[in-house]
Every structure is written in structure tokens, then in C-alpha cells.
N, C-alpha and C positions, 0 to 999 in steps of 0.2 A: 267334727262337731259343728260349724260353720254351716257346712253345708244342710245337715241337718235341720240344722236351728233357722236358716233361711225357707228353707221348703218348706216346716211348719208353720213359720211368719206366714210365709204368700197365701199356702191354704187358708190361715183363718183369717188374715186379713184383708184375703178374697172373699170369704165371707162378710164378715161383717162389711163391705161396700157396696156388696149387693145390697144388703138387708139395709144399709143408711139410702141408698138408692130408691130404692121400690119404697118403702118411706117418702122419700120425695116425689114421686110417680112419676121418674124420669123414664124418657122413650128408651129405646135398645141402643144407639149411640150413647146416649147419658149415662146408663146402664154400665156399659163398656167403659166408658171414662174414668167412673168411679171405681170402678175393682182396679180397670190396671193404677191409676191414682194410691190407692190405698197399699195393693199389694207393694208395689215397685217405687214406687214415690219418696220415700224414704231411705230406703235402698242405694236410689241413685244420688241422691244427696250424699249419702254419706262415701259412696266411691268417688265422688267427683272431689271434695273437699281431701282426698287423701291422693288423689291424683290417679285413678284409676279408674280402666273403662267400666261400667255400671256392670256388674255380674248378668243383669238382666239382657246385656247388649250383646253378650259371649256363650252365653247356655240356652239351649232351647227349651228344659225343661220347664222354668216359670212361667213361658205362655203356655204351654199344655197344658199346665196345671190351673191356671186360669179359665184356658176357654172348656177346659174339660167340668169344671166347678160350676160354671156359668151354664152351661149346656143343662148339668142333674137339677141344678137348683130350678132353672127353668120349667124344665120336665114334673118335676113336680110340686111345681106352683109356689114354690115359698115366697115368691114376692106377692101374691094375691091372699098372703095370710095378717091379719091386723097386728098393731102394738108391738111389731118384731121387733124393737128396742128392748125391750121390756120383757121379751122371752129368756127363757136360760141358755139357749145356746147360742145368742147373739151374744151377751154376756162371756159367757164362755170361750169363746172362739178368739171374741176381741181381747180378752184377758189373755189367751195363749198369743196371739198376735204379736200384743206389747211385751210381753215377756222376750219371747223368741227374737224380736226385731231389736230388741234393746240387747239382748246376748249378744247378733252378730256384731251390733256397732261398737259393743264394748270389744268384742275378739280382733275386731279391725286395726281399732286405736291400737290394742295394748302389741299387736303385729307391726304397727308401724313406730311404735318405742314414744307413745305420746304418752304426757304429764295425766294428772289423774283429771286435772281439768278440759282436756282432749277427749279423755274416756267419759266423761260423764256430757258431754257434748255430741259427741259420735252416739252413744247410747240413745241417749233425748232423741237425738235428729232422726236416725234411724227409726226408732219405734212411732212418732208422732209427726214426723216432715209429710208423710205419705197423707196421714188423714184430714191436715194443719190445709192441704192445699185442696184437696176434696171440697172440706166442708167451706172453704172461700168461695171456690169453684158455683158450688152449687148455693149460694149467698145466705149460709147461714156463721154462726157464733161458732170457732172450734170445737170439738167436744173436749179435746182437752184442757180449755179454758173454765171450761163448765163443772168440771167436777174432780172434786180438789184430790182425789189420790187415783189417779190417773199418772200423768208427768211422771210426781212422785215415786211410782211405784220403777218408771223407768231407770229415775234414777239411785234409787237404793238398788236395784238391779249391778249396776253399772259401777255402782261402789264395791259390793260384794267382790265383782269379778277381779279389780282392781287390787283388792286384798289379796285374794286366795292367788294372786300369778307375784305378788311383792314377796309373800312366803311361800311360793313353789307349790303350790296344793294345788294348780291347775288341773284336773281331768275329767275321766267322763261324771265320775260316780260325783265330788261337788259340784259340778255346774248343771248335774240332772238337780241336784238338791237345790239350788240358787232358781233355779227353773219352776221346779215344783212349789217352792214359797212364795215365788213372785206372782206365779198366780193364785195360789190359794188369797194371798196378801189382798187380792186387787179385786176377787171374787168377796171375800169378807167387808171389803171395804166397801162394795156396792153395795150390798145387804142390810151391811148395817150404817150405811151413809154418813161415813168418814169422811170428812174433809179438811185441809189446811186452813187457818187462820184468813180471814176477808179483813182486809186493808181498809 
């Protein structure tokens, strides 16, 4: 399930860094910065913090799935297309992103026997460390600073998984269903522009 749940991260969080990319009308290195940023960026956060070499550093599969993403999208122009924030499958992609990134760092924590405040931290960092450094990178405001159930979403993620392994219900069939709500969650909440409380 991990591994799973990381492959669909990179795919769409390979996406949406193109699309926050070509947005910025960065060249083909900026380009490149940004997806592996996005995909992997988070990732290796959360492997280092637990003391382990980044998954990204040991499998070959996450750069072929990168440079092979990067290659279609190229090919067929989506970075020459307007408002790609703003599309449903930027939306979408990013939503399956934080979902999927936030799973593995909760599966990491709850693998290496951390408190639930570990898990909801591993969770966070995983899903949002990747894009947190991006959007600095490329000098703008986080995204996830900007819109209030975003984080959130990582984090009731993160809580979920935390339950269902305290009373043994870990498997495939709830954590496809923790999967499926968190995005549904993060897609409703863009639409109908949910946000937390402003200070």
C-alpha cells in the first residue's frame, strides 16, 4: 500500500508542478526543478526525519515516472494552455497528490511506532514539504498557506490512519476509503471555498 500510495503521489504531484511551473513561465531547468521539488520534496523530508535513505535515492522508478510525465505533458502542450490552476485536472491531480503523500507519511510514522503527534507531522510534511519549498523557490506565498483546507485535509488524513491502526482495521479496503474521502473532501472544499478561521 505504501508503495502504491507513493507512485500516485509522484504522478500527480508531478503534475500539478509542471502546471504551477509553466504558470510561472519557468525555462526547462525551472521546469525540472519544480516537478522533482514537488514530486520528491516531501518524500525526502519525511525519510530523513525518520532516518532513512529517501525512497527516491534507492528505486529508479520515481524518476521515470517523472521524466516520462514531463516528456507527454510537453508533447502535448499543456504548459502553453491558460488559467491551469484553475482547470479540473490540476485540481484534481493535486487533490490525489496530498491525499496519497499524506497516506505514505502517516504509514511511515505509524512503521516506525511514533505518537499520533509524529503521525500528523510526517503526514503534513510529506504531503506539503515538497510544494512549501517550490513555491519559496520560485518566490512566491505557499499554496498551502493560501487556502484554508488544504494542510487540513492532510491532516484529518493523518488522523484517520492513526485510528483505524489503534483499533486494528488497517487495510486495503479502509485506507482505499480514507483515500477516496480525502480527496473527495479537498475537491468539495475547493468548489465550494471552505476555509479555516483568519486570525
Amino acid at each position: 500500500m505504501f508503495e502504491v500510495a507513493e507512485y500516485v503521489g509522484i504522478i500527480a504531484f508531478s503534475m500539478s508542478g509542471f502546471f504551477v511551473a509553466a504558470r510561472a513561465k519557468l525555462d526547462f531547468l525551472g521546469v525540472l526543478i519544480s516537478v522533482f521539488l514537488t514530486a520528491f520534496g516531501g518524500g525526502i523530508i519525511r525519510d530523513i526525519i525518520v532516518d532513512e535513505t529517501p525512497y527516491t535515492f534507492t528505486h529508479t522508478i520515481p524518476a521515470v515516472i517523472v521524466f516520462s510525465l514531463m516528456f507527454l505533458l510537453i508533447v502535448f502542450r499543456f504548459h502553453k494552455k491558460e488559467s491551469i490552476e484553475n482547470k479540473s485536472w490540476f485540481i484534481i491531480s493535486d487533490s490525489i497528490g496530498l491525499v496519497s503523500f499524506s497516506i505514505t507519511g502517516a504509514l511511515i510514522a505509524l512503521q516506525h511506532g511514533l505518537n499520533i503527534t509524529g503521525v500528523l507531522a510526517l503526514s503534513f510534511l510529506t504531503a506539503v514539504g515538497g510544494g512549501i519549498t517550490r513555491d519559496v523557490i520560485i518566490n512566491e506565498v505557499p499554496f498551502v498557506f493560501k487556502t484554508g483546507f488544504y494542510g487540513t485535509v492532510s491532516l484529518l488524513v493523518g488522523i484517520a490512519l492513526y485510528v483505524l491502526q489503534m483499533y486494528h482495521m488497517m487495510g486495503v479496503y479502509t485506507m482505499s476509503i480514507v483515500f477516496v474521502f480525502g480527496v473527495l473532501l479537498r475537491v468539495v472544499a475547493y468548489y465550494k471555498k471552505w476555509s479555516i478561521p483568519l486570525i
